[in-house]
Backbone atoms as SQL, in Angstrom:
CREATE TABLE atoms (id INTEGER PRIMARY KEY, chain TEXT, resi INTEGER, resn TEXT, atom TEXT, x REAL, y REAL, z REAL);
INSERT INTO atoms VALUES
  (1, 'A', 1, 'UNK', 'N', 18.966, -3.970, 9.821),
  (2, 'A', 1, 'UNK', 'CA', 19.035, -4.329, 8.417),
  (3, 'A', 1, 'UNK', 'C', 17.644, -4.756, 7.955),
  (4, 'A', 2, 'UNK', 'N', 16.993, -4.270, 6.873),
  (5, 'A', 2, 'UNK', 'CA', 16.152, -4.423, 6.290),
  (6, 'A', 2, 'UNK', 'C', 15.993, -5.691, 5.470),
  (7, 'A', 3, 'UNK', 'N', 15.173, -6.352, 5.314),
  (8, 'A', 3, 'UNK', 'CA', 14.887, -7.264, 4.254),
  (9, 'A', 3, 'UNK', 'C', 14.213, -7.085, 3.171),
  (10, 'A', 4, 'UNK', 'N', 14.685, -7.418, 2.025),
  (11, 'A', 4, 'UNK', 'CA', 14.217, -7.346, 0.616),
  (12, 'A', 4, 'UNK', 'C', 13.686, -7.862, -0.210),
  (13, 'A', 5, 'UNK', 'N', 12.386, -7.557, -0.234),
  (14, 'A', 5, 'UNK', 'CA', 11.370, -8.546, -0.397),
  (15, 'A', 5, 'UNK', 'C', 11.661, -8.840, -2.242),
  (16, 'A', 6, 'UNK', 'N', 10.958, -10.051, -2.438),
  (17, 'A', 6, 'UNK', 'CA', 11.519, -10.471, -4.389),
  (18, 'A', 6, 'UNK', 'C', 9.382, -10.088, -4.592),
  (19, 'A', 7, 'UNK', 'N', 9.019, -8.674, -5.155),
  (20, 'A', 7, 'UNK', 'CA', 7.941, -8.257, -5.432),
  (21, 'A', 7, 'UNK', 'C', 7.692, -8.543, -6.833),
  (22, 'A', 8, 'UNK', 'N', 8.311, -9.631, -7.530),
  (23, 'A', 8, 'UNK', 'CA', 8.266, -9.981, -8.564),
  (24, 'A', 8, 'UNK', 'C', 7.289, -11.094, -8.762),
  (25, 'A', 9, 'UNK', 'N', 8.088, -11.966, -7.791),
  (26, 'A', 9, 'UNK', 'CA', 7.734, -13.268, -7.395),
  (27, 'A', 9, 'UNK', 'C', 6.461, -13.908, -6.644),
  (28, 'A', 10, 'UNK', 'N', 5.764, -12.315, -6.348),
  (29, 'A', 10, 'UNK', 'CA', 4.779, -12.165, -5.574),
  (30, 'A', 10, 'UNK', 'C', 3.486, -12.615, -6.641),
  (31, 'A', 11, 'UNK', 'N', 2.189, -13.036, -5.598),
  (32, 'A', 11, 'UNK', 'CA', 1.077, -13.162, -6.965),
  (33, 'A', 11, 'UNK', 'C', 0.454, -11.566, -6.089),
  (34, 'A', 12, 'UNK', 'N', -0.490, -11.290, -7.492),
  (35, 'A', 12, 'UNK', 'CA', -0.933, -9.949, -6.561),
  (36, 'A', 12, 'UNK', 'C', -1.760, -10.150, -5.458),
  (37, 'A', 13, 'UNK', 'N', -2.701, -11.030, -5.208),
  (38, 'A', 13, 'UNK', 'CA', -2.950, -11.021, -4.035),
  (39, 'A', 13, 'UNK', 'C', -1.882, -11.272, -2.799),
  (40, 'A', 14, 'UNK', 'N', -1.008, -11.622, -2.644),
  (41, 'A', 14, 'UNK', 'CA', 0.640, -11.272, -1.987),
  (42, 'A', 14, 'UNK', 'C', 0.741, -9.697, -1.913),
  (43, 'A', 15, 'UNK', 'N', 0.982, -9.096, -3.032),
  (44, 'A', 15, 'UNK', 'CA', 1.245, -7.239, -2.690),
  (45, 'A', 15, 'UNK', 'C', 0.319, -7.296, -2.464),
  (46, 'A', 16, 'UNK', 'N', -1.353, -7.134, -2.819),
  (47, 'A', 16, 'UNK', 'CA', -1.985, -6.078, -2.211),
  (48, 'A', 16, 'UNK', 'C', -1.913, -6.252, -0.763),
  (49, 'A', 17, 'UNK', 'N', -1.478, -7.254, -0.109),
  (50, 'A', 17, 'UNK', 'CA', -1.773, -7.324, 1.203),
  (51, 'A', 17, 'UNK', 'C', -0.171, -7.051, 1.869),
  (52, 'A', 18, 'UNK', 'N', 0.857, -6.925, 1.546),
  (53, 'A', 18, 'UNK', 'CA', 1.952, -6.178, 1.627),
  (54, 'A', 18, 'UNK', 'C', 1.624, -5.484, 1.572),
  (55, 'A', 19, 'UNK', 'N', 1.225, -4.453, 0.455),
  (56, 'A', 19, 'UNK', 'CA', 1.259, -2.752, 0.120),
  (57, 'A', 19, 'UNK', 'C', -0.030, -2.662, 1.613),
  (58, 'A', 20, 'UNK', 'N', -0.797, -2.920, 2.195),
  (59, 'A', 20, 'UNK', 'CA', -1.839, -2.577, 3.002),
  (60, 'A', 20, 'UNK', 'C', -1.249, -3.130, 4.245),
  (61, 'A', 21, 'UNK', 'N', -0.063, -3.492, 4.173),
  (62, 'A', 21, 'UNK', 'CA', 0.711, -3.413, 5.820),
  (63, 'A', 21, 'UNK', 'C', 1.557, -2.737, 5.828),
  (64, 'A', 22, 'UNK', 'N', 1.730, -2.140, 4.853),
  (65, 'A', 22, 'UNK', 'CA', 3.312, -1.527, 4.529),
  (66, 'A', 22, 'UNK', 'C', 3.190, -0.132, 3.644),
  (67, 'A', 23, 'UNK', 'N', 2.229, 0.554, 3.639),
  (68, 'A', 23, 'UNK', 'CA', 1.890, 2.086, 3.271),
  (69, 'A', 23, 'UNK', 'C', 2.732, 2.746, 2.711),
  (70, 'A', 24, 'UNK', 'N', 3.646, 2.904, 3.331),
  (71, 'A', 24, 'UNK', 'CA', 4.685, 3.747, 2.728),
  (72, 'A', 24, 'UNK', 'C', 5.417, 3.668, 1.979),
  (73, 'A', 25, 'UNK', 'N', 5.713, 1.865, 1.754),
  (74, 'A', 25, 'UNK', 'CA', 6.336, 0.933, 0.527),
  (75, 'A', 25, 'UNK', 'C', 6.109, 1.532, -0.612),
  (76, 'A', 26, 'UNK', 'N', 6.298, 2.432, -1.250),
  (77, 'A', 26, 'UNK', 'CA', 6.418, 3.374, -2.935),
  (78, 'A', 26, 'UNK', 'C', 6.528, 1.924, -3.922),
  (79, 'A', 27, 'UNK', 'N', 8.070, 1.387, -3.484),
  (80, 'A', 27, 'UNK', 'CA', 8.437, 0.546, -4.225),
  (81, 'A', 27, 'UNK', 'C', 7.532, -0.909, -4.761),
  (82, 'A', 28, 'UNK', 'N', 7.056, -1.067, -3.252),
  (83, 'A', 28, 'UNK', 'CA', 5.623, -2.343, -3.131),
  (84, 'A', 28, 'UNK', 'C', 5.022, -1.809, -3.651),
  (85, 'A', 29, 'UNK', 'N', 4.126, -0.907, -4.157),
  (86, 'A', 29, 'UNK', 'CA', 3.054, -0.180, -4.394),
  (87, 'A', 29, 'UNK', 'C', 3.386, -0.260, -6.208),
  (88, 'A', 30, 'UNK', 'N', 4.378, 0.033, -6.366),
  (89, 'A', 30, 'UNK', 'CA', 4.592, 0.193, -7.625),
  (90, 'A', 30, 'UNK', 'C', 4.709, -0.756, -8.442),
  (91, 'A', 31, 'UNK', 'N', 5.090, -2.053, -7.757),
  (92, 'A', 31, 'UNK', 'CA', 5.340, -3.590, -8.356),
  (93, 'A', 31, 'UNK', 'C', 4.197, -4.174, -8.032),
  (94, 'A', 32, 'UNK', 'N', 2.970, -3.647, -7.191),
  (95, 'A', 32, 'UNK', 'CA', 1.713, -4.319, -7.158),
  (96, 'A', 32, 'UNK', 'C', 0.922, -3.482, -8.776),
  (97, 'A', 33, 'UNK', 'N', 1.298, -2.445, -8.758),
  (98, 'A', 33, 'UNK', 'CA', 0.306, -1.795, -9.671),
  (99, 'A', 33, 'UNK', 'C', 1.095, -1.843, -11.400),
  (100, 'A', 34, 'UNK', 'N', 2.009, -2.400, -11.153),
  (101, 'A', 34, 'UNK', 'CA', 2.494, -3.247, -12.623),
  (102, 'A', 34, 'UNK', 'C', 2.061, -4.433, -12.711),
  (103, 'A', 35, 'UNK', 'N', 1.994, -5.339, -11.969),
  (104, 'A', 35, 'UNK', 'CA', 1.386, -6.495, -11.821),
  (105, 'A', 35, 'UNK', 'C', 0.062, -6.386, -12.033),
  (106, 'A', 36, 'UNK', 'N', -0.348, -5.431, -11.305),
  (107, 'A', 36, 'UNK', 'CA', -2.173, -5.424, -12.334),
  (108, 'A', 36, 'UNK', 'C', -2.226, -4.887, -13.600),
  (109, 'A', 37, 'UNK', 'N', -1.643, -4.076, -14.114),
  (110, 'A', 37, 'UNK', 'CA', -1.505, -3.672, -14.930),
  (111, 'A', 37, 'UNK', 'C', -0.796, -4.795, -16.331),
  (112, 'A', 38, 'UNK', 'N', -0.352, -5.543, -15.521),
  (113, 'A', 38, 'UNK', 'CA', 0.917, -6.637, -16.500),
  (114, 'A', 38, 'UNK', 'C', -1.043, -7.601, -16.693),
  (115, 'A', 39, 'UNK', 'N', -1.267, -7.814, -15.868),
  (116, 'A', 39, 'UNK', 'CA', -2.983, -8.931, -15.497),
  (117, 'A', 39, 'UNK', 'C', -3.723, -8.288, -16.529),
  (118, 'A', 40, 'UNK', 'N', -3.922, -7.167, -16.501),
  (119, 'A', 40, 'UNK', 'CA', -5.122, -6.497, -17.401),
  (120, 'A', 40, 'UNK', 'C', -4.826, -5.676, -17.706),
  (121, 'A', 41, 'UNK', 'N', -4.054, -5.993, -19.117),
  (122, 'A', 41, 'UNK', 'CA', -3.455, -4.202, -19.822),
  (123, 'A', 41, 'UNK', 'C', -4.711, -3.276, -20.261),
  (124, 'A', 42, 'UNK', 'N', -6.011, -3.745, -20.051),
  (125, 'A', 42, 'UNK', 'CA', -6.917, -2.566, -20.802),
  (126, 'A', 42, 'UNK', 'C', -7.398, -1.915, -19.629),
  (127, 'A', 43, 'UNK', 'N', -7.139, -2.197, -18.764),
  (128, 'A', 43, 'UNK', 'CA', -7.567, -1.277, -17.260),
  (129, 'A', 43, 'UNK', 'C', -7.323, -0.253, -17.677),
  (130, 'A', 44, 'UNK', 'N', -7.876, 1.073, -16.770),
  (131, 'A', 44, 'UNK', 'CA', -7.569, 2.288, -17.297),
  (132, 'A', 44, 'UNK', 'C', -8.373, 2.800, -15.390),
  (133, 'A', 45, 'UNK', 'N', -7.633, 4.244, -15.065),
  (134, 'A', 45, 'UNK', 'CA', -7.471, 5.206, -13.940),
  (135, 'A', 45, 'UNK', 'C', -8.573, 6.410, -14.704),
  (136, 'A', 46, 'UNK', 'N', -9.010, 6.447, -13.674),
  (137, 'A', 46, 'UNK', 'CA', -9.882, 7.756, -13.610),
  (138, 'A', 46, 'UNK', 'C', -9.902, 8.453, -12.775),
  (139, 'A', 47, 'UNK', 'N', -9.917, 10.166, -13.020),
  (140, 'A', 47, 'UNK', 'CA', -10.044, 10.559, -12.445),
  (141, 'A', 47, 'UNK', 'C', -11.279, 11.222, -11.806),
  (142, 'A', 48, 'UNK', 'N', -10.981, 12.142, -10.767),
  (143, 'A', 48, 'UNK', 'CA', -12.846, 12.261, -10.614),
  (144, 'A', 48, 'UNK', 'C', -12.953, 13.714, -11.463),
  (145, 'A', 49, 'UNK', 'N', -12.326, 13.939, -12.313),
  (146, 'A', 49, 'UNK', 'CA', -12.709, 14.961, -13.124),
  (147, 'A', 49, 'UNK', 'C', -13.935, 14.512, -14.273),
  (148, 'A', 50, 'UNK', 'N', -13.345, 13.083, -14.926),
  (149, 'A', 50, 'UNK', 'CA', -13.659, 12.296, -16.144),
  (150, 'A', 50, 'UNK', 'C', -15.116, 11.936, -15.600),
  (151, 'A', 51, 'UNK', 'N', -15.797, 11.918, -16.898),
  (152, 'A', 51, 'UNK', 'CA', -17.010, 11.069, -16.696),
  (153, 'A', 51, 'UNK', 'C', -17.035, 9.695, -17.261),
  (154, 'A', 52, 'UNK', 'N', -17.481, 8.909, -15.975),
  (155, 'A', 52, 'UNK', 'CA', -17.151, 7.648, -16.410),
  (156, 'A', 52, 'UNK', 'C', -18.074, 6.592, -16.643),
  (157, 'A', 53, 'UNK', 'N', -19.319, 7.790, -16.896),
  (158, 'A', 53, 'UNK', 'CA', -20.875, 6.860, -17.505),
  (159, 'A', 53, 'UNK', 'C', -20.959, 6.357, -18.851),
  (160, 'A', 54, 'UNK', 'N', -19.969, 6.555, -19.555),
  (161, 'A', 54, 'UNK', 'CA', -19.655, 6.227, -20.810),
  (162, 'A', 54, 'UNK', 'C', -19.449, 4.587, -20.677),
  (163, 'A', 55, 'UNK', 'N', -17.919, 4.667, -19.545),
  (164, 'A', 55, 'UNK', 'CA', -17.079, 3.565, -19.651),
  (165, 'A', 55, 'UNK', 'C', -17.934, 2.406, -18.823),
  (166, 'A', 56, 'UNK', 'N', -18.723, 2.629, -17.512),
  (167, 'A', 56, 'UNK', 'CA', -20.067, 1.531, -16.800),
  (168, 'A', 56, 'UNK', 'C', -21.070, 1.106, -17.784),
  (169, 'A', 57, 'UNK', 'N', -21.693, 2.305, -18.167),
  (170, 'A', 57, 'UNK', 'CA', -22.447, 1.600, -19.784),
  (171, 'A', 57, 'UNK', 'C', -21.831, 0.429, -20.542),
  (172, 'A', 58, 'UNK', 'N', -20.486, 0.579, -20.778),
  (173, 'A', 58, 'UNK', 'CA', -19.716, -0.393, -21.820),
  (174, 'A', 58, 'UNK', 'C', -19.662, -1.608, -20.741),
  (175, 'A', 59, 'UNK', 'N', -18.767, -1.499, -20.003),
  (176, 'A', 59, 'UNK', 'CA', -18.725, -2.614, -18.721),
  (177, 'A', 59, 'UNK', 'C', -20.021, -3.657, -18.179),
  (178, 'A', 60, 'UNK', 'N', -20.905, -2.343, -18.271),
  (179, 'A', 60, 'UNK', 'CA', -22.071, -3.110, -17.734),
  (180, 'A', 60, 'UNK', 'C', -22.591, -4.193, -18.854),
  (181, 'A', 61, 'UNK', 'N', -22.924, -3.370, -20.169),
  (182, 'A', 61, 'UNK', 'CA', -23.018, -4.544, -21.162),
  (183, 'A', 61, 'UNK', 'C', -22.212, -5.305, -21.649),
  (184, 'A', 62, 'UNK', 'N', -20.835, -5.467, -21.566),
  (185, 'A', 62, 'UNK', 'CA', -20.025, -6.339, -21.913),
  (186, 'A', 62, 'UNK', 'C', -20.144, -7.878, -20.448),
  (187, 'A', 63, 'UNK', 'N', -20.667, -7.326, -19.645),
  (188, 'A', 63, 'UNK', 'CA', -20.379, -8.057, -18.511),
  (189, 'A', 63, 'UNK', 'C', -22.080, -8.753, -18.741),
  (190, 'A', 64, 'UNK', 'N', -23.133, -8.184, -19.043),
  (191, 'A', 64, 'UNK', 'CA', -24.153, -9.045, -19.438),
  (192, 'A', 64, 'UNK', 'C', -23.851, -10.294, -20.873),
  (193, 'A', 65, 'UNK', 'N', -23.046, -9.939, -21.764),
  (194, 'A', 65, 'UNK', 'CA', -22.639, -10.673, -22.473),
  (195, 'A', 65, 'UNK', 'C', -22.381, -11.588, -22.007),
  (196, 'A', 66, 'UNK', 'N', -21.325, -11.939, -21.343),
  (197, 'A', 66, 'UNK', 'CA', -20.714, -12.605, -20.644),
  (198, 'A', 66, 'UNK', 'C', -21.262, -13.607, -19.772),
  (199, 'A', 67, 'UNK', 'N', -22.400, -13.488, -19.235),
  (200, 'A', 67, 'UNK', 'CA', -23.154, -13.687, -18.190),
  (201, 'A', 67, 'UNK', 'C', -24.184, -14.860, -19.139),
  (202, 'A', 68, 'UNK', 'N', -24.454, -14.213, -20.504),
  (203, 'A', 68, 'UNK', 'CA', -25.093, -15.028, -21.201),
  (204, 'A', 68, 'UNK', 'C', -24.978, -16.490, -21.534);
């Protein structure tokens, strides 16, 4: 019998280190990457098609702002 983990209840540093013992966990995987996603709705996936010198340009100077 399996146990059922509450991936709700988890903080994400909890899944990511579940999902990286537990690989095959779809379900872990999927409640870690809502949870980041729930953390920082403006995140955004790239692929390696996209060019993403646009989006480091922005990052980079928003993050010197910041720094100020």
């Amino acid at each position: 019998m399996s146990i059922k983990f509450n991936f709700a209840a988890m903080t994400a540093i909890e899944l990511r280190a579940y999902v990286l013992e537990h690989r095959n966990d779809e379900e872990a995987l999927h409640a870690y990457l809502d949870k980041l996603y729930a953390e920082n709705p403006s995140s955004q996936v790239y692929s390696s098609e996209d060019n993403v010198s646009e989006a480091v340009t922005e990052y980079l100077k928003n993050k010197q702002t910041k720094e100020l």
